[in-house]
LUMRO-258972 format. One line per 4 residues: number of its first residue (from 1); for each residue y, x, z of N, C-alpha, C. Coordinates in steps of 0.1 Angstrom, whole numbers, plus 5000, padded with zeros to 4 digits. Example, Ala and Ser with C-alpha at 12.3 -4.5 7.8 and 13.67 -1.06 7.14 Angstrom:
<volos>
1 = 4943/5132/5078/4955/5123/5078/4967/5132/5078 | 4978/5128/5071/4989/5137/5071/5000/5129/5079 $
</volos>
This chain:
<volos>
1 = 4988/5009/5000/5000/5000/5000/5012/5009/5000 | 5022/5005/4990/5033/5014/4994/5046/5007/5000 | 5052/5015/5003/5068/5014/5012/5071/4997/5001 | 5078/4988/5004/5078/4972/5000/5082/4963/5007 $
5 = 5087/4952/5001/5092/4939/5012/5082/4932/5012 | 5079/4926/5027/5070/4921/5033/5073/4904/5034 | 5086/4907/5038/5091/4895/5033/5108/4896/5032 | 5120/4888/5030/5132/4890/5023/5141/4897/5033 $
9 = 5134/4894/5045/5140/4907/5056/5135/4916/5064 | 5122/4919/5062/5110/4929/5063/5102/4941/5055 | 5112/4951/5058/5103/4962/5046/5096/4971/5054 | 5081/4972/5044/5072/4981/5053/5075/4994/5051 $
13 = 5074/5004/5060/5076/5022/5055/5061/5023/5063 | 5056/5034/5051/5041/5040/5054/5045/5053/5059 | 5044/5058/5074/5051/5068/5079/5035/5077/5079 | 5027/5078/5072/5014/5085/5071/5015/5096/5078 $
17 = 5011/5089/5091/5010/5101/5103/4992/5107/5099 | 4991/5120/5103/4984/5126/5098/4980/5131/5089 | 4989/5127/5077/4991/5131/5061/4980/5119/5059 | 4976/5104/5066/4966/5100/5061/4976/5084/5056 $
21 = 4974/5079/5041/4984/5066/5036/4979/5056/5046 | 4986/5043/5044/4982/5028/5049/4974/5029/5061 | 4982/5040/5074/4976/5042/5083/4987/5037/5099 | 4997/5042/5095/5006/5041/5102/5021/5034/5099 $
25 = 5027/5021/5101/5037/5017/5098/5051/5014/5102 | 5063/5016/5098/5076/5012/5106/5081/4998/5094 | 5087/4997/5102/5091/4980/5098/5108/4982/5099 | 5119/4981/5083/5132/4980/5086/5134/4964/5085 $
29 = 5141/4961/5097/5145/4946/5095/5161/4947/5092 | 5162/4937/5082/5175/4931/5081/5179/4921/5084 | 5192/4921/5091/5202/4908/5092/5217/4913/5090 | 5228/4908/5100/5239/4915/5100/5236/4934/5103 $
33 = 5228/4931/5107/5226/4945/5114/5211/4948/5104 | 5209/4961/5111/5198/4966/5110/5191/4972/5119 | 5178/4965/5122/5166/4975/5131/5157/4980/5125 | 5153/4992/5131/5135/4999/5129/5128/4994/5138 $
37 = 5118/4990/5135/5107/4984/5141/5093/5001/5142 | 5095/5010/5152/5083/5019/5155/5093/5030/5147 | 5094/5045/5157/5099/5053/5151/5090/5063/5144 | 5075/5061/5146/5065/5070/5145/5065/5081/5154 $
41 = 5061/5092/5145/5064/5106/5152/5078/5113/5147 | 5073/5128/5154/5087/5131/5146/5086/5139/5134 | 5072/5143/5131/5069/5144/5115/5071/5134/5103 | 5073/5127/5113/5072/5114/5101/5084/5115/5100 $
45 = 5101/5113/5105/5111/5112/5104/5114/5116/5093 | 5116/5126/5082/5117/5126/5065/5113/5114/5058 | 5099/5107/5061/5094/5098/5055/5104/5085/5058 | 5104/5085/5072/5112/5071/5074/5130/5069/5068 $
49 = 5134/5088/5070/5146/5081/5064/5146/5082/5049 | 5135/5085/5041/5137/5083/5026/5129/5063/5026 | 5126/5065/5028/5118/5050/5029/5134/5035/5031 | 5144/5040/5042/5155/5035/5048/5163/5034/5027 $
53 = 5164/5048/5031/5171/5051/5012/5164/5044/5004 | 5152/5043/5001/5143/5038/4993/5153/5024/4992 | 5150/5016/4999/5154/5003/5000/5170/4997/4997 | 5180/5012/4996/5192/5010/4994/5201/5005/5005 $
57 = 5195/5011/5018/5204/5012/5029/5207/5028/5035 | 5215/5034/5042/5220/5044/5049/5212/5040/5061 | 5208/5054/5065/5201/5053/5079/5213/5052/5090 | 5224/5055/5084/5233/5058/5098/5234/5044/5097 $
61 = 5235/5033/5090/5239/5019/5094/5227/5013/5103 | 5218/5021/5103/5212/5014/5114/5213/5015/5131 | 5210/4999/5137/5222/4997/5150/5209/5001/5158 | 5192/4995/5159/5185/5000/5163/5171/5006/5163 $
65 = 5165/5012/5171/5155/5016/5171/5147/5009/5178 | 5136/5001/5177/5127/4997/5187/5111/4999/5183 | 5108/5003/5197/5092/5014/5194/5088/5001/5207 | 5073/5000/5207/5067/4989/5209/5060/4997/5223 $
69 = 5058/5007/5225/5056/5015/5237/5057/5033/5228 | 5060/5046/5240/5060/5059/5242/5050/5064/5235 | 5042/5059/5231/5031/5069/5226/5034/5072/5215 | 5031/5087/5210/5037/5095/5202/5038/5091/5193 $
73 = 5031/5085/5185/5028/5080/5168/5038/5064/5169 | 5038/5065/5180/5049/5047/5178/5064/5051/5187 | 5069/5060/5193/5079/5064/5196/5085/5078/5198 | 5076/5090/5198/5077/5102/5192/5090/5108/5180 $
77 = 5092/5105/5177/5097/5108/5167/5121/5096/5168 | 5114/5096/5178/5131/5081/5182/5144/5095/5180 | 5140/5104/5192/5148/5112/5189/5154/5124/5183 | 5141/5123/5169/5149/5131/5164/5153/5119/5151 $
81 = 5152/5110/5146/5159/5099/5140/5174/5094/5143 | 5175/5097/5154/5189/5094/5160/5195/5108/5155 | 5193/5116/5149/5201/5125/5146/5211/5120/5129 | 5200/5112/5123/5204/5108/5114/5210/5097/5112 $
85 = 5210/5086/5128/5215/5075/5134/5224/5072/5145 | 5237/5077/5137/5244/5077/5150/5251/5065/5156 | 5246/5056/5153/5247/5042/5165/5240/5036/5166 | 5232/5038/5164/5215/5033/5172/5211/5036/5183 $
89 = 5210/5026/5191/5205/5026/5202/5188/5024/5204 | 5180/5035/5211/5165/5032/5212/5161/5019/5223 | 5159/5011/5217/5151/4997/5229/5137/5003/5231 | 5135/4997/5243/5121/5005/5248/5117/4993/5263 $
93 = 5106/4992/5264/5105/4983/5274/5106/4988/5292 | 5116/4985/5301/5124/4992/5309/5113/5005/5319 | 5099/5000/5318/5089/5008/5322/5088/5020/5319 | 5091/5020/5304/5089/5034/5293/5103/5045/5289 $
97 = 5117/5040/5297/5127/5043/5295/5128/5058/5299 | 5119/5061/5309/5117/5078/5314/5112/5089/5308 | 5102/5081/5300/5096/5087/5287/5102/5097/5277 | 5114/5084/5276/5126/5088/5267/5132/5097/5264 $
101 = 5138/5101/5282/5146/5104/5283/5138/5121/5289 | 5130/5119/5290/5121/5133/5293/5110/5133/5291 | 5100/5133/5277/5092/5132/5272/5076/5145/5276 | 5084/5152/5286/5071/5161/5284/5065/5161/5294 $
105 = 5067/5147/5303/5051/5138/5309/5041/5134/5303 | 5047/5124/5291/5038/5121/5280/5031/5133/5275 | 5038/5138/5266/5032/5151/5258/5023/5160/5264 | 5025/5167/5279/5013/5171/5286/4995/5164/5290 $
109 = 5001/5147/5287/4989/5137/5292/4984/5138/5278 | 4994/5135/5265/4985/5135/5251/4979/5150/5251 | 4981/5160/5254/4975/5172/5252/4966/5173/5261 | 4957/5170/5272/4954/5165/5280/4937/5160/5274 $
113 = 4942/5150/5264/4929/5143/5254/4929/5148/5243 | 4940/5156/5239/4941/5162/5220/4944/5176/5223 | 4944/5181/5233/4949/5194/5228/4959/5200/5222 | 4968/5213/5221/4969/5217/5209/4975/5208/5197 $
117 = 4963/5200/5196/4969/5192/5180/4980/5182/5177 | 4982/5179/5189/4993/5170/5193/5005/5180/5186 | 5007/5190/5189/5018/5195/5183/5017/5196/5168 | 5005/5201/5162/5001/5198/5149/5006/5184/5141 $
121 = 4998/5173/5145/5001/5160/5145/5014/5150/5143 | 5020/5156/5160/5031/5148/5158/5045/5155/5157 | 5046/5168/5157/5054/5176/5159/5064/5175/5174 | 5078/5181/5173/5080/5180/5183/5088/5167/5190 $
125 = 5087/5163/5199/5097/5148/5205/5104/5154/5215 | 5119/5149/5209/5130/5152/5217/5136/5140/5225 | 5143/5144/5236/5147/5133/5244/5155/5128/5235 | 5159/5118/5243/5167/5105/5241/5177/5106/5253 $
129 = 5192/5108/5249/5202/5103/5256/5204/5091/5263 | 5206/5093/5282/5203/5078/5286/5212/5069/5279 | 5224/5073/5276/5233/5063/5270/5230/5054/5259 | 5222/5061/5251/5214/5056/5244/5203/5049/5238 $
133 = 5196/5048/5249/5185/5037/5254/5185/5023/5260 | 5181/5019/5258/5182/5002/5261/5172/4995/5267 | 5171/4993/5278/5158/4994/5283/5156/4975/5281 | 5143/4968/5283/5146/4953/5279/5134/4949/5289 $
137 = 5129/4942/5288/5119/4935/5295/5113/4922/5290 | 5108/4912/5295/5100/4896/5286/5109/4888/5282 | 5116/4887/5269/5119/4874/5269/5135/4880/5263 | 5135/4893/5263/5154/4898/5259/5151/4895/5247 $
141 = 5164/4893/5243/5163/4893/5223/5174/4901/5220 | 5173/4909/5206/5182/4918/5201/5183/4906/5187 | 5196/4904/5187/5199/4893/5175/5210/4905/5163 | 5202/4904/5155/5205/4913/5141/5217/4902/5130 $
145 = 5218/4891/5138/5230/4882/5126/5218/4874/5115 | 5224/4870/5106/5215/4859/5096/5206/4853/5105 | 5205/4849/5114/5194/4840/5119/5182/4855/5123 | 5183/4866/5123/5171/4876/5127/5174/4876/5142 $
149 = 5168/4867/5147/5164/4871/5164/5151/4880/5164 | 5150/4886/5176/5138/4894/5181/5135/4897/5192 | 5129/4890/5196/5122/4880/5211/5111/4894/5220 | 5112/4902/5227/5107/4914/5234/5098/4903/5241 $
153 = 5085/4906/5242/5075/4900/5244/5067/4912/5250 | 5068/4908/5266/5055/4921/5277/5042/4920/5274 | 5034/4931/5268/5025/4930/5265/5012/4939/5267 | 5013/4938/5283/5005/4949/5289/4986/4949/5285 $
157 = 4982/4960/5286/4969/4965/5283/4966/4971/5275 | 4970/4980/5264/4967/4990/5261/4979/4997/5268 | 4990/4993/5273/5000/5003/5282/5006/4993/5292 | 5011/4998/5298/5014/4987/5311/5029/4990/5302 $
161 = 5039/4996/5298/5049/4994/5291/5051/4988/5280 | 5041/4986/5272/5042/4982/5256/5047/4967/5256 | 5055/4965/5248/5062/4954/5243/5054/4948/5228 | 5055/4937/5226/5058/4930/5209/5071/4925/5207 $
165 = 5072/4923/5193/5084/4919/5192/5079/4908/5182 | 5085/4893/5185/5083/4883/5175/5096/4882/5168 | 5097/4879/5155/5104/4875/5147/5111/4858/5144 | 5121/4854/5150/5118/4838/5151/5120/4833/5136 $
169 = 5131/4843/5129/5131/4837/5117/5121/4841/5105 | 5109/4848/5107/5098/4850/5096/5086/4847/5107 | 5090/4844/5115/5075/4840/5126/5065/4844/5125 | 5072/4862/5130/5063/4872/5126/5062/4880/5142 $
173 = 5048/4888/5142/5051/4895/5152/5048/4907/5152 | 5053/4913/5153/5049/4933/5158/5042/4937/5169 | 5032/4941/5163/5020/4939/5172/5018/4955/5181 | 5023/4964/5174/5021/4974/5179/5008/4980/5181 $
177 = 4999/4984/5193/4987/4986/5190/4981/4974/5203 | 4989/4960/5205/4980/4954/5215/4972/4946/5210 | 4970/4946/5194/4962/4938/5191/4947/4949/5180 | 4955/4956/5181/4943/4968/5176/4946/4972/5166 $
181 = 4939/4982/5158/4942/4989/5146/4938/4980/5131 | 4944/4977/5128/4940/4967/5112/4938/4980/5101 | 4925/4977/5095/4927/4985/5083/4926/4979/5073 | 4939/4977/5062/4939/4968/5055/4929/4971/5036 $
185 = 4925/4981/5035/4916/4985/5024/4899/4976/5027 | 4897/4979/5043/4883/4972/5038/4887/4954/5051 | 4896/4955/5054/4902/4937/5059/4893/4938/5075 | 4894/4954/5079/4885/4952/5095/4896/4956/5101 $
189 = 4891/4951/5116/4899/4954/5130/4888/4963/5140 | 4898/4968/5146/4890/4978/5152/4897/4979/5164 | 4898/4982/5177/4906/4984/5188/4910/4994/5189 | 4919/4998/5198/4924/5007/5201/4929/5005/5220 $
193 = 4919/5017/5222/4919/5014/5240/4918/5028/5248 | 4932/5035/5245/4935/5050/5253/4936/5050/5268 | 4933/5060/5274/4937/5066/5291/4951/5067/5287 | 4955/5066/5300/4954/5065/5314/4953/5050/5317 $
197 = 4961/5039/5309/4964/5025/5316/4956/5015/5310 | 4953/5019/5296/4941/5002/5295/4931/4997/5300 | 4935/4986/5301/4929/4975/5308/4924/4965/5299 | 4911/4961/5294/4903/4954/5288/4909/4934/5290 $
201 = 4907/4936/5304/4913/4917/5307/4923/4916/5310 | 4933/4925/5313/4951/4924/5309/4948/4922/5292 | 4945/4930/5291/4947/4935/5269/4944/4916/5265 | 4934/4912/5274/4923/4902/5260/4934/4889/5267 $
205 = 4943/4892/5287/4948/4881/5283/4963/4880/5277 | 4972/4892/5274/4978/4895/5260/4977/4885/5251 | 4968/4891/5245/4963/4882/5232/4961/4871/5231 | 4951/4865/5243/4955/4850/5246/4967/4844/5245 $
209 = 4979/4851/5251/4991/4843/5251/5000/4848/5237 | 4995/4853/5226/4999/4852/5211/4995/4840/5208 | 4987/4832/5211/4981/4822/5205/4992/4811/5206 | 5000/4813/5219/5013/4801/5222/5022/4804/5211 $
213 = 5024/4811/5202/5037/4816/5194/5037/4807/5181 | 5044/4805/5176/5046/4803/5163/5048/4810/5153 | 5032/4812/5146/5029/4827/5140/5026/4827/5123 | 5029/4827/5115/5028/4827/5099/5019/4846/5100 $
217 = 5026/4853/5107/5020/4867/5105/5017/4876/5115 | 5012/4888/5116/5008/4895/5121/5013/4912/5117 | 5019/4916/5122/5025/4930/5115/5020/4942/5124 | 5012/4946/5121/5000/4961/5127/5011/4972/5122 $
221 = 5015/4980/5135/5024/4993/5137/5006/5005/5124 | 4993/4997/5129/4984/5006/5120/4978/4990/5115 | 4976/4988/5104/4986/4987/5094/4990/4976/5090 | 5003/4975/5087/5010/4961/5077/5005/4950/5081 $
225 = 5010/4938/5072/5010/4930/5077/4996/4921/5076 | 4992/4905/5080/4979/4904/5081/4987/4885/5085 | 4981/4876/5078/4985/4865/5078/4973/4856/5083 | 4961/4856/5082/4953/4853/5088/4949/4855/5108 $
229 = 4961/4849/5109/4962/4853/5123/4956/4846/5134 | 4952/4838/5134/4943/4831/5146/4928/4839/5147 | 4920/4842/5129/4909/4852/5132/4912/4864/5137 | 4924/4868/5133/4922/4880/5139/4924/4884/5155 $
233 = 4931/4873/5158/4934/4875/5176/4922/4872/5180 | 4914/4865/5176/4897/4858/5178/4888/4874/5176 | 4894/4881/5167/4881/4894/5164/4886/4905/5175 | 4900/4908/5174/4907/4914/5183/4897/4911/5203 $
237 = 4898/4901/5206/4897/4893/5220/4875/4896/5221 | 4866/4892/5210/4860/4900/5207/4850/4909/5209 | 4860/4919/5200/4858/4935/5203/4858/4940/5219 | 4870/4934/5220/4874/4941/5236/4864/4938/5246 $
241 = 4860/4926/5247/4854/4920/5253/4837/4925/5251 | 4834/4927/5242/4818/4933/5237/4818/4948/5240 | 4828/4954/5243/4828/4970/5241/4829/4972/5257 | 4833/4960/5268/4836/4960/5280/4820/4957/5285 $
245 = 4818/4948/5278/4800/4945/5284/4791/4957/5280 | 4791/4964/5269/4787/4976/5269/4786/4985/5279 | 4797/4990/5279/4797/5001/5291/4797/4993/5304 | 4799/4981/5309/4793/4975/5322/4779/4978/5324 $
249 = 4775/4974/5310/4757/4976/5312/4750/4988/5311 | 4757/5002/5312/4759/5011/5316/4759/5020/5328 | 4772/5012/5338/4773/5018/5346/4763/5018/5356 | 4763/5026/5366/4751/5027/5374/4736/5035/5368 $
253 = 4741/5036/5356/4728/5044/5349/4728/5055/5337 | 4725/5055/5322/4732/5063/5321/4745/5064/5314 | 4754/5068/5320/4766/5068/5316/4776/5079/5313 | 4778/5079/5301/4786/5095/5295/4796/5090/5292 $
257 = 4809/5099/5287/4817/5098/5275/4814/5102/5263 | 4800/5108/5259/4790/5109/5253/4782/5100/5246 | 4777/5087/5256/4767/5075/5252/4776/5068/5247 | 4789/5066/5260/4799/5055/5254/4803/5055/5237 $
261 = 4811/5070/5237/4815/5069/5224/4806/5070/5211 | 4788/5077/5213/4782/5074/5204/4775/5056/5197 | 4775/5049/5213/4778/5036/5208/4792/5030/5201 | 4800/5033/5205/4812/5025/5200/4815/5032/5184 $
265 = 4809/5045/5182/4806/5051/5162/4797/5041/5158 | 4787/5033/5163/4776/5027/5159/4784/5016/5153 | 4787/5008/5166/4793/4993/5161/4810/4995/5148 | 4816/5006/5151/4826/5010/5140/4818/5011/5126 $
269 = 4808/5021/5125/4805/5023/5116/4799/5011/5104 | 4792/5001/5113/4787/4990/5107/4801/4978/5107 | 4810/4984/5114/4821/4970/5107/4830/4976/5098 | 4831/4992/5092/4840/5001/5085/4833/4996/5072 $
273 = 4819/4999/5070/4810/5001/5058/4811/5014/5055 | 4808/5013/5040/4809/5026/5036/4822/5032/5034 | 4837/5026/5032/4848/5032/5031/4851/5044/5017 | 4842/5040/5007/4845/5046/5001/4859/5045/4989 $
277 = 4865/5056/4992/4880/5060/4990/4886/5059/4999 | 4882/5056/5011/4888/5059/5026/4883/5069/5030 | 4877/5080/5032/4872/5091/5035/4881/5099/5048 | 4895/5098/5046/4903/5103/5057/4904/5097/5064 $
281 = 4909/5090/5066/4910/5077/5073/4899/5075/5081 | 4886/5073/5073/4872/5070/5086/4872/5082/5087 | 4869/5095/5086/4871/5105/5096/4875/5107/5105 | 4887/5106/5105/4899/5108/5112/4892/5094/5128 $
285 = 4894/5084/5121/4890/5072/5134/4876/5080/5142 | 4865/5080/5132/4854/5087/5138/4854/5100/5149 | 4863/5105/5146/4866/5117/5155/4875/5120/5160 | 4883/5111/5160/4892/5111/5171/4895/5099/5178 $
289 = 4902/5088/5169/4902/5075/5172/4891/5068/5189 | 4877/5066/5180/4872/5064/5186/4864/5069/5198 | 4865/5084/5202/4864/5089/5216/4873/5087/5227 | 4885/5087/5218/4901/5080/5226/4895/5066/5237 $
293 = 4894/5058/5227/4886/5041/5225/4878/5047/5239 | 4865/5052/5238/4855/5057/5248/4861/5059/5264 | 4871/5072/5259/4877/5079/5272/4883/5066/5278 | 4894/5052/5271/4899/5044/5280/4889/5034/5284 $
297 = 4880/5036/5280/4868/5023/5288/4862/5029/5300 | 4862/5044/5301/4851/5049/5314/4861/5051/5322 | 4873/5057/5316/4889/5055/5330/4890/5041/5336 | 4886/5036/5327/4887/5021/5334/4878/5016/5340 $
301 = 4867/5020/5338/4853/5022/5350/4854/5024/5358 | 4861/5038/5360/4859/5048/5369/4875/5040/5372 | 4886/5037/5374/4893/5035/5381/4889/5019/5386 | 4880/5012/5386/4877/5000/5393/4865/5006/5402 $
305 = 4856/5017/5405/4850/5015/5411/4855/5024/5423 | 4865/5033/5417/4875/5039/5430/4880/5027/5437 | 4889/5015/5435/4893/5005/5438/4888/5000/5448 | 4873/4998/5445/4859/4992/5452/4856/5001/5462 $
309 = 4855/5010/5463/4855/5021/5471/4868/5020/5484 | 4878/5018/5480/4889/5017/5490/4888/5005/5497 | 4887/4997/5490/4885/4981/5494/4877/4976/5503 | 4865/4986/5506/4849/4984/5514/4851/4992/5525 $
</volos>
């Protein structure tokens, strides 16, 4: 899929984090104003501001930035975009505002599970000026003029900070990664469930309360958009839910980050298929993606049965 209007005030930018296409997306919306929807990383920033050009807008006319939570591939890259944005302000959900503004908490916890390649990957992320930030919480809206409202929607479990943002006037939502990774070549969903904070029955009851919205679409930060929206919150709710009974049935016996994530390549590989002409892309998920996936299911194990342990 390339860079395109999604709809008459929705353009997608393919910010092909990892050098891999229709992997990773930013969303410019128009009204009086203009927002970015997901800054990516900060590799990506060349892409996003030719993508802004692409479309026959100036990046400096843009008023904001909004990244759906901190994690590198979806706000990574905010400050060094504001170099090319000088009155844009970064919205962030008021949890994640520290992040911002001193990013190398995050960046030691992603190197932590990646290594090294985080630097490779995302390059570097620079703070964010507090003046600059805009911290929001459930229910704020940034109103862009022509009728573009955008309704901050809390939407904890894959991060206790991460936000959505609904669209009132394309009755669309930005899903970020709480509804999981869309891959739009072979039309599968797949989760996405990282350490330190996801939580399986926060995430699935998330998703439940998408179902209250008034929804024509679905807009995956991985990837674009997806109009079939009631299956997918249904495949989304799921996954999470089957991959949680998994490793339940597990614990107490044998249990690895080893078993976990060679089950969870099993059930990917049979809902990916063969992926042929996707080759980077299923790599990439296969070996990295989905150990991530692994690592936040046995943190989450292992942080309920510490719990249980204090409690007794």
């Amino acid at each position: 899929m390339e860079n395109g209007k999604v709809t008459d005030s929705i353009c997608l930018i393919d910010a092909k984090v990892f050098g891999i296409p229709n992997f990773t997306s930013a969303y410019l919306i128009l009204g009086e104003e203009l927002a970015l929807i997901e800054s990516g990383p900060a590799k990506s920033a060349s892409l996003i501001i030719e993508g802004i050009r692409g479309f026959g807008f100036d990046p400096a006319e843009v008023s904001y930035i909004i990244v759906t939570h901190v994690h590198l591939d979806h706000g990574g890259g905010a400050g060094t975009l504001l170099r090319k944005m000088p009155r844009a302000k970064v919205v962030v959900h008021e949890k994640g505002v520290k992040h911002m503004l001193d990013p190398s908490k995050l960046v030691n916890s992603s190197k932590r599970v990646f290594g090294n390649r985080i630097d490779e990957w995302y390059g570097e992320v620079l703070p964010v000026d507090e003046d600059r930030v805009v911290p929001v919480k459930d229910g704020d809206i940034v109103d862009l003029g022509k009728g573009q409202r955008l309704r901050m929607i809390d939407s904890p479990g894959h991060a206790t900070h991460h936000i959505c943002i609904y669209s009132e006037k394309d009755r669309g939502l930005f899903t970020g990664d709480a509804v999981g990774v869309y891959i739009p070549d072979s039309r599968v969903l797949i989760p996405t469930t990282p350490p330190p904070e996801f939580d399986p029955d926060v995430n699935i009851e998330t998703i439940r309360g998408f179902a209250g919205l008034d929804l024509d679409l679905l807009l995956f930060s991985h990837f674009g958009p997806v109009d079939r929206v009631s299956n997918i919150l249904g495949t989304s709710i799921d996954w999470l839910r089957r991959w949680e009974e998994t490793v339940s049935r597990m614990v107490g016996g044998d249990i690895s980050l080893e078993t976990i994530t060679e089950k969870f390549r099993q059930d990917t590989r049979e809902a990916l298929g063969s992926g042929e002409g996707m080759e980077p892309l299923h790599r990439w998920v296969m070996d990295y993606h989905i150990p991530m996936c692994a690592s936040g299911y046995l943190n989450y194990f292992n942080r309920k049965a510490s719990q249980a342990c204090r409690d007794s």
